[in-house]
Residue, then its C-alpha position, 0 to 999 in steps of 0.5 A: x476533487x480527483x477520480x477515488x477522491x472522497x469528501x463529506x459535504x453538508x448542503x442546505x437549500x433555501x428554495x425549492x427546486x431541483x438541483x444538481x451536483x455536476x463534475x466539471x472542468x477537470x479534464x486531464x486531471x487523471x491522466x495527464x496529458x490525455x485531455x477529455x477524461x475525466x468527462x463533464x457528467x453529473x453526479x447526483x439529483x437532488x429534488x426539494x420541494x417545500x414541506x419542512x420534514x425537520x427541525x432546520x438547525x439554529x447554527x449556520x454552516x458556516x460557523x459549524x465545526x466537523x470533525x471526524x472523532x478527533x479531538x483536538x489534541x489528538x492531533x498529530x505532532x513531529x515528536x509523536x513519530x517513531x519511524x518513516x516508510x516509503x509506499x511507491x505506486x507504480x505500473x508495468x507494462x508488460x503485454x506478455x503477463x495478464x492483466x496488463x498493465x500491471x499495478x504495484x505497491x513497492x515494486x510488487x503486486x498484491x498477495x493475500x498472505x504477504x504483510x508488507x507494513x506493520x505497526x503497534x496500536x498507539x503510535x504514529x507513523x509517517x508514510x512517505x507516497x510516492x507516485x512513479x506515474x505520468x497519472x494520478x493515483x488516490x491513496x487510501x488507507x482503511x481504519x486509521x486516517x491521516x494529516x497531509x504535510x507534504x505535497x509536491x510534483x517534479x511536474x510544472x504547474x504551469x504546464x498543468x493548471x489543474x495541478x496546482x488545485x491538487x498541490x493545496x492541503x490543510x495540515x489540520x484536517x483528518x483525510x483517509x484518502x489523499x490524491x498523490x501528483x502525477x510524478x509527485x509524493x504526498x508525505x501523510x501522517x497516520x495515527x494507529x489507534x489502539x482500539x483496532x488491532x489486525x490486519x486492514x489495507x491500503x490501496x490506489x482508489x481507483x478500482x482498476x488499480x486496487x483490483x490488479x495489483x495496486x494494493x497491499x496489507x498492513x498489519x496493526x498489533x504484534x504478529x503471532x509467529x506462523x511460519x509460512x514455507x512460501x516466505x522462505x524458499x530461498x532458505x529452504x532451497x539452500x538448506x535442502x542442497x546443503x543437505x544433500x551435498x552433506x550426505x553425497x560427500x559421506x557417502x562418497x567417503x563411506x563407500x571409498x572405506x569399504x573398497x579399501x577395506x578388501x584390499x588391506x586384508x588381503x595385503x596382510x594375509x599375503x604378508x602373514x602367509x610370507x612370515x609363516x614360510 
């Protein structure tokens, strides 16, 4: 597991004592190339002691099924596809603009108003991730989950062991979170279920990311027109300077009509002034 990885595990312990869940041997995982992070660290205690509080269960782990509310025919196939979107993570670094360095989804940050994706309760829809980094980056996506049919990395395996841990998926599993290789791509298929409708997000796991930039809304239902000035001031801007380049010009000829106005009556008073002589 990767730094923003998550898994749902079921542990059973047949002696007392004390036992630890540890992170180990992952160092350079997340950022590669920078050996030492993530650190060796535990991540939880775990304390047993000899009481039975529970019915233990008859069946063994090993022969036990889990599945997230899907049912097997709820499975994903190619045909249940109606569109295929691309979600590129990557990052600036411009140390002139805060935060620093910056963090994008599609080439831009994170605005509460701005719906990047959409999409109909009831359809499939693949996502096509795209990670532009030399690091890691977890994505995740909130309500619906996914199945992986795609990863890969224009990194060598060889050169990065770790690597090759993180290139490994079952197609048959429900994940909302899938960790995209460094200068690598994860191609994900998300069942939109039709008992949600709104808007949710999908992010870069990691806080840091999420939090300065690396995040984006997605819409699920079909979206009231509300017309928001913001998305559309360049049509806004070249209607005004329409307008006002309009009426300079009818003012311009409004005023050319006045002056000449003057002019041809005196002319014809002239002329008339002649004839009666």
């Amino acid at each position: 597991m990767a730094g923003g990885q998550r898994e749902e595990i079921l542990l059973q312990f047949d002696e007392p004592g004390r036992y630890v869940i540890s992170q180990q041997g992952i160092q350079g995982m997340q950022f590669f190339d920078m050996w030492g992070h993530p650190h060796d660290q535990i991540l939880a205690t775990i304390t047993v002691d000899g009481t039975v509080r529970t019915q233990l269960p008859n069946t063994p782990i090993e022969k036990m099924t889990f599945t997230p509310g899907y049912k097997e025919e709820d499975k994903i196939q190619a045909h249940d596809i109606v569109k295929t979107e691309n979600i590129v993570f990557s990052m600036g670094a411009n140390r002139n603009q805060a935060p620093f360095p910056q963090y994008y989804v599609n080439g831009r940050p994170f605005h509460p108003d701005l719906i990047r994706f959409k999409a109909h309760p009831g359809e499939a829809v693949e996502y096509v991730l795209i990670n532009a980094n030399h690091n890691v980056h977890p994505f995740h996506i909130h309500v619906n989950r996914f199945q992986i049919q795609e990863m890969g990395s224009e990194l060598s395996t060889e050169r990065y062991p770790v690597l090759k841990n993180l290139l490994e998926y079952d197609p048959d599993i429900w994940r909302d979170i899938v960790v995209v290789p460094p200068n690598g791509r994860a191609r994900i298929w998300v069942h939109h279920k039709s008992n949600y409708t709104g808007k949710t997000v999908l992010h870069c796991h990691f806080l840091a990311h999420e939090d300065t930039g690396m995040m984006a809304t997605i819409f699920i239902g079909d979206e009231d027109f509300v017309f928001r000035w913001q998305d559309h001031k360049e049509l806004l801007a070249g209607i005004t300077c329409g307008v006002l380049l309009t009426a300079i010009v009818l003012i311009a000829l409004r005023s050319a009509r006045e002056e000449k106005q003057p002019y041809d009556r005196v002319v014809m008073d002239e002329v008339k002034a002649k004839a009666m002589d």
